[in-house]
C-alpha positions as CSV (number, residue, x, y, z in Angstrom):
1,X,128.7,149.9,166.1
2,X,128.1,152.1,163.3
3,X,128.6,155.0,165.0
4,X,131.6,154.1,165.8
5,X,132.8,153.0,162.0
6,X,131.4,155.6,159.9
7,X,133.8,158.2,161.5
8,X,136.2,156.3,160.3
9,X,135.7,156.9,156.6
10,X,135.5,154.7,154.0
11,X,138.6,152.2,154.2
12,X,137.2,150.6,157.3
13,X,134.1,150.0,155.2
14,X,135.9,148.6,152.4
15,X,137.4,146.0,154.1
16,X,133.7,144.9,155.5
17,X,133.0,144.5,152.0
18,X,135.6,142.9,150.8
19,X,135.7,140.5,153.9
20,X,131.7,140.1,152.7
21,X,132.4,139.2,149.1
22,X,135.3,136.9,149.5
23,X,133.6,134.8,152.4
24,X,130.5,134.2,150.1
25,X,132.6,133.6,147.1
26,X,134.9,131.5,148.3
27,X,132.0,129.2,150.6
28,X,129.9,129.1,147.7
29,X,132.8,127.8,145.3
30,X,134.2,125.4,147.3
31,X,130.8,124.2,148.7
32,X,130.0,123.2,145.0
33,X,132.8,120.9,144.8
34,X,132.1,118.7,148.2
35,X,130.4,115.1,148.1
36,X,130.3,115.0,152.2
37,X,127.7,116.9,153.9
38,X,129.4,117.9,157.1
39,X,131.8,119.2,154.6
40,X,129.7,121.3,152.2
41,X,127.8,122.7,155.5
42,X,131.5,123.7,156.7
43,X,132.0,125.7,153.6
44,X,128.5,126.8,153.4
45,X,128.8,128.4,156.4
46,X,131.8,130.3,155.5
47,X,129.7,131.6,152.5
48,X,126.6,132.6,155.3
49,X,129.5,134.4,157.3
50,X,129.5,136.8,154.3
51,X,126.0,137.0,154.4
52,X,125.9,138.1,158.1
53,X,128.5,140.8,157.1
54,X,127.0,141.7,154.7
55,X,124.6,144.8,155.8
56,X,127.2,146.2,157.9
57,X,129.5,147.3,154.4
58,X,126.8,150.2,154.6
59,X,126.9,153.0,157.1
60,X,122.5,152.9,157.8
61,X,120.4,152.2,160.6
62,X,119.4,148.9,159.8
63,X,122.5,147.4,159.2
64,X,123.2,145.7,162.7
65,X,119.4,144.5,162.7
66,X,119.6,143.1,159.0
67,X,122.8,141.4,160.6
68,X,121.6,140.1,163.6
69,X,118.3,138.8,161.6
70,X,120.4,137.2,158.6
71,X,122.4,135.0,161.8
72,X,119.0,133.9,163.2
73,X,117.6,132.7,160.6
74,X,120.7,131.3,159.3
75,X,121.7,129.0,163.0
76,X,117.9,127.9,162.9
77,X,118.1,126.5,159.6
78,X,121.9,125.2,159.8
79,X,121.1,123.1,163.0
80,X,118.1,121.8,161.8
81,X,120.0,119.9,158.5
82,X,122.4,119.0,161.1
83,X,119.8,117.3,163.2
84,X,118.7,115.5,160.2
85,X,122.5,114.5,159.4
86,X,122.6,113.4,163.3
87,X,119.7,111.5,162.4
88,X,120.6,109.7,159.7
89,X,124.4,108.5,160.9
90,X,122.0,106.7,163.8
91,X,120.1,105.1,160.8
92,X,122.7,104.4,158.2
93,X,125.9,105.2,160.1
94,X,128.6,108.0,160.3
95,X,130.6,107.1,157.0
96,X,127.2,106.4,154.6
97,X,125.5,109.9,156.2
98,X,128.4,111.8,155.3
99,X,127.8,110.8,151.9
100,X,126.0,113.1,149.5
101,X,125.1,110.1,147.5
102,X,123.8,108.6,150.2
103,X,120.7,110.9,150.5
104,X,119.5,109.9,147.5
105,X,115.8,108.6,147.9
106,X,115.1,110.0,151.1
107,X,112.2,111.4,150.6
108,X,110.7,107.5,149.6
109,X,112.5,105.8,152.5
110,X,112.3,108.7,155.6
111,X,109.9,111.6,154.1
112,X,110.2,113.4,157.9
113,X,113.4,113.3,157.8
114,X,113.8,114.9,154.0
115,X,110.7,117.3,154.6
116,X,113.1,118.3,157.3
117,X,116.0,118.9,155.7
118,X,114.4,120.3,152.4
119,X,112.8,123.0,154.5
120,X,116.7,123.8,155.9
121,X,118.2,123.6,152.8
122,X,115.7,126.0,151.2
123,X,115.8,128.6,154.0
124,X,119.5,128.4,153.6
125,X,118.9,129.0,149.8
126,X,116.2,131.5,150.5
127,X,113.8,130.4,148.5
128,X,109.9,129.4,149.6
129,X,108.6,127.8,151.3
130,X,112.1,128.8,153.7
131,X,110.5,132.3,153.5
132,X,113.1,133.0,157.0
133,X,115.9,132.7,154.9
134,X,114.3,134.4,151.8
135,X,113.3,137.3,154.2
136,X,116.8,137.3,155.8
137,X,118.4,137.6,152.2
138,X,116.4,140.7,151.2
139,X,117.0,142.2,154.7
140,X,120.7,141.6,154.4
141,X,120.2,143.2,150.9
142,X,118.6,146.0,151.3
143,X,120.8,148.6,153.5
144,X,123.7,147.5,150.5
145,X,121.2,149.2,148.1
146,X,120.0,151.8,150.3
147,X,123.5,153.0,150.4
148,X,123.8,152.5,146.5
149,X,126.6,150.2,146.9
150,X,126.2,148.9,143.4
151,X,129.3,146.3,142.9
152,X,128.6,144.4,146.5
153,X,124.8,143.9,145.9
154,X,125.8,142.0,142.7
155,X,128.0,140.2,144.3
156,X,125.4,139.1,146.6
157,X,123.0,138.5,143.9
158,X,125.8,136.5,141.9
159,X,126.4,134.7,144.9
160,X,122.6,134.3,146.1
161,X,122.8,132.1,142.7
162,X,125.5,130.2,143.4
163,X,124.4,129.3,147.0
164,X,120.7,128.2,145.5
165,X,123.4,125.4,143.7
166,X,124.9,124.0,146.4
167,X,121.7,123.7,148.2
168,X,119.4,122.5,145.1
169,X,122.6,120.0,144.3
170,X,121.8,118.3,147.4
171,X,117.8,118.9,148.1
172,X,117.7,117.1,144.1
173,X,119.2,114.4,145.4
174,X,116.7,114.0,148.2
175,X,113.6,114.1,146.3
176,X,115.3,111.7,143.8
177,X,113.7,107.8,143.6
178,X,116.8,105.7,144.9
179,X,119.1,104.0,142.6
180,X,117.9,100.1,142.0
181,X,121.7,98.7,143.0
182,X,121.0,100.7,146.4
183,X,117.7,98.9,147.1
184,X,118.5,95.6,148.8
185,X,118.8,92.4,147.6
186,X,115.8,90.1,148.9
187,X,116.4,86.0,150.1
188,X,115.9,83.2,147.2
189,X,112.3,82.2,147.0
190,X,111.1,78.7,148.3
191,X,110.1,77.9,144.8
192,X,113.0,77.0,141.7
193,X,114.5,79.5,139.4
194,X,112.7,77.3,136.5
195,X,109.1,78.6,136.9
196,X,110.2,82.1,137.4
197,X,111.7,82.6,134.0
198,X,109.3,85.9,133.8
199,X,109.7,88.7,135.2
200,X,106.7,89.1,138.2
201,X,104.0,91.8,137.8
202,X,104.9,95.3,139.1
203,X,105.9,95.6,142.6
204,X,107.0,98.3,145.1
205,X,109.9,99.0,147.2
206,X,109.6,100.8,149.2
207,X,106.3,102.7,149.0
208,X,106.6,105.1,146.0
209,X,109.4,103.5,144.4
210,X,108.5,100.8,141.8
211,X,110.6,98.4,140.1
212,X,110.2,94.9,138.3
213,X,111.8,91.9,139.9
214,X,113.9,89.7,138.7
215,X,115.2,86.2,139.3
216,X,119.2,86.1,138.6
217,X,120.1,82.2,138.5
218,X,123.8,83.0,138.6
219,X,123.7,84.7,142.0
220,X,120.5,82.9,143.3
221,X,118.9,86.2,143.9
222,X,116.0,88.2,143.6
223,X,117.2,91.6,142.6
224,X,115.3,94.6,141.6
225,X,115.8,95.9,138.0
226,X,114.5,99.3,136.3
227,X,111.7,98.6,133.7
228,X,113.3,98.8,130.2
């Protein structure tokens, strides 16, 4: 393939790059603004497209390999956080697992399922321990540099940042300790509200997660409550 392109001169080049630059740009941007997963994944992988395209804006050796490499690592890591989305609409249903909100706490409730999906999300990223994607990045990188093709590797770099957002915005929500209105409410006790006018001792729900509870005599329920 580049054998065939670098006759060409430099406008067939140009284009690569600028198709490279707008598709990580553009995936990165709107991936930010998404609150569904199957969403942000839909933009984040018009933001790995540029990736993939990325090496082949330079006329080297490497280029096709870096490619090819870069769209490995990238399908592995994509269909693994969809398997974990697949998984969770089977546990929670489609319309909550589309949710970004809805991930919160994971790691308490289903820490397979979030080891999982952090290890995608931070291959996608490129960051360790995803050291597939972080080698794919620098391998995508490095032909762009060889060829001192100054204004496209900062792109990638500026873009590299924004992509470690979108990935981090939803991997922080993961590792976060569920909301207490998410955490269910629990049956009325056999016993009368009267001699439960203190709050019990500490508690946990679920394992790793702890929270007072609390006897509300206008609903009848126990409800869990974050400590003051």
């Amino acid at each position: 393939m580049i054998r065939a392109v670098a006759p060409l001169g430099a406008p067939p080049l140009t284009a690569i790059a600028i198709v490279s630059a707008v598709s990580m740009t553009l995936g990165n941007i709107m991936a930010l603004r998404q609150t569904g997963v199957v969403r942000l994944l839909a933009w984040s992988t018009v933001a790995q497209a540029g990736w993939v395209v990325l090496p082949l804006a330079a006329v080297s050796s490497t280029a096709v390999q870096a490619s090819g490499a870069y769209l490995l690592a990238y399908v592995l890591a994509t269909l693994l956080a969809f398997a974990v989305v697949a998984a969770m609409v089977q546990i929670r249903g489609a319309a909550r697992a589309r949710d970004l909100a809805e991930y919160r706490g994971l790691l308490v409730e289903h820490p397979v399922l979030a080891s999982a999906l952090g290890l995608a999300l931070l291959s996608l990223a490129g960051l360790p321990p995803g050291f597939l994607g972080l080698v794919a990045k620098v391998a995508a990188l490095r032909p762009v540099v060889t060829s001192e093709l100054w204004l496209l590797a900062v792109v990638a770099a500026v873009n590299a940042v924004l992509g470690v957002a979108v990935y981090l915005r939803w991997l922080l929500s993961v590792i976060s300790s569920p909301e207490a209105s998410s955490l269910p409410d629990i049956a009325e006790p056999s016993v009368g509200p009267g001699s439960l006018k203190a709050p019990l001792r500490w508690r946990h729900w679920p394992s790793g997660c702890t929270r007072r509870l609390w006897w509300q005599s206008g609903s009848r329920r126990w409800r869990w409550c974050s400590p003051a």
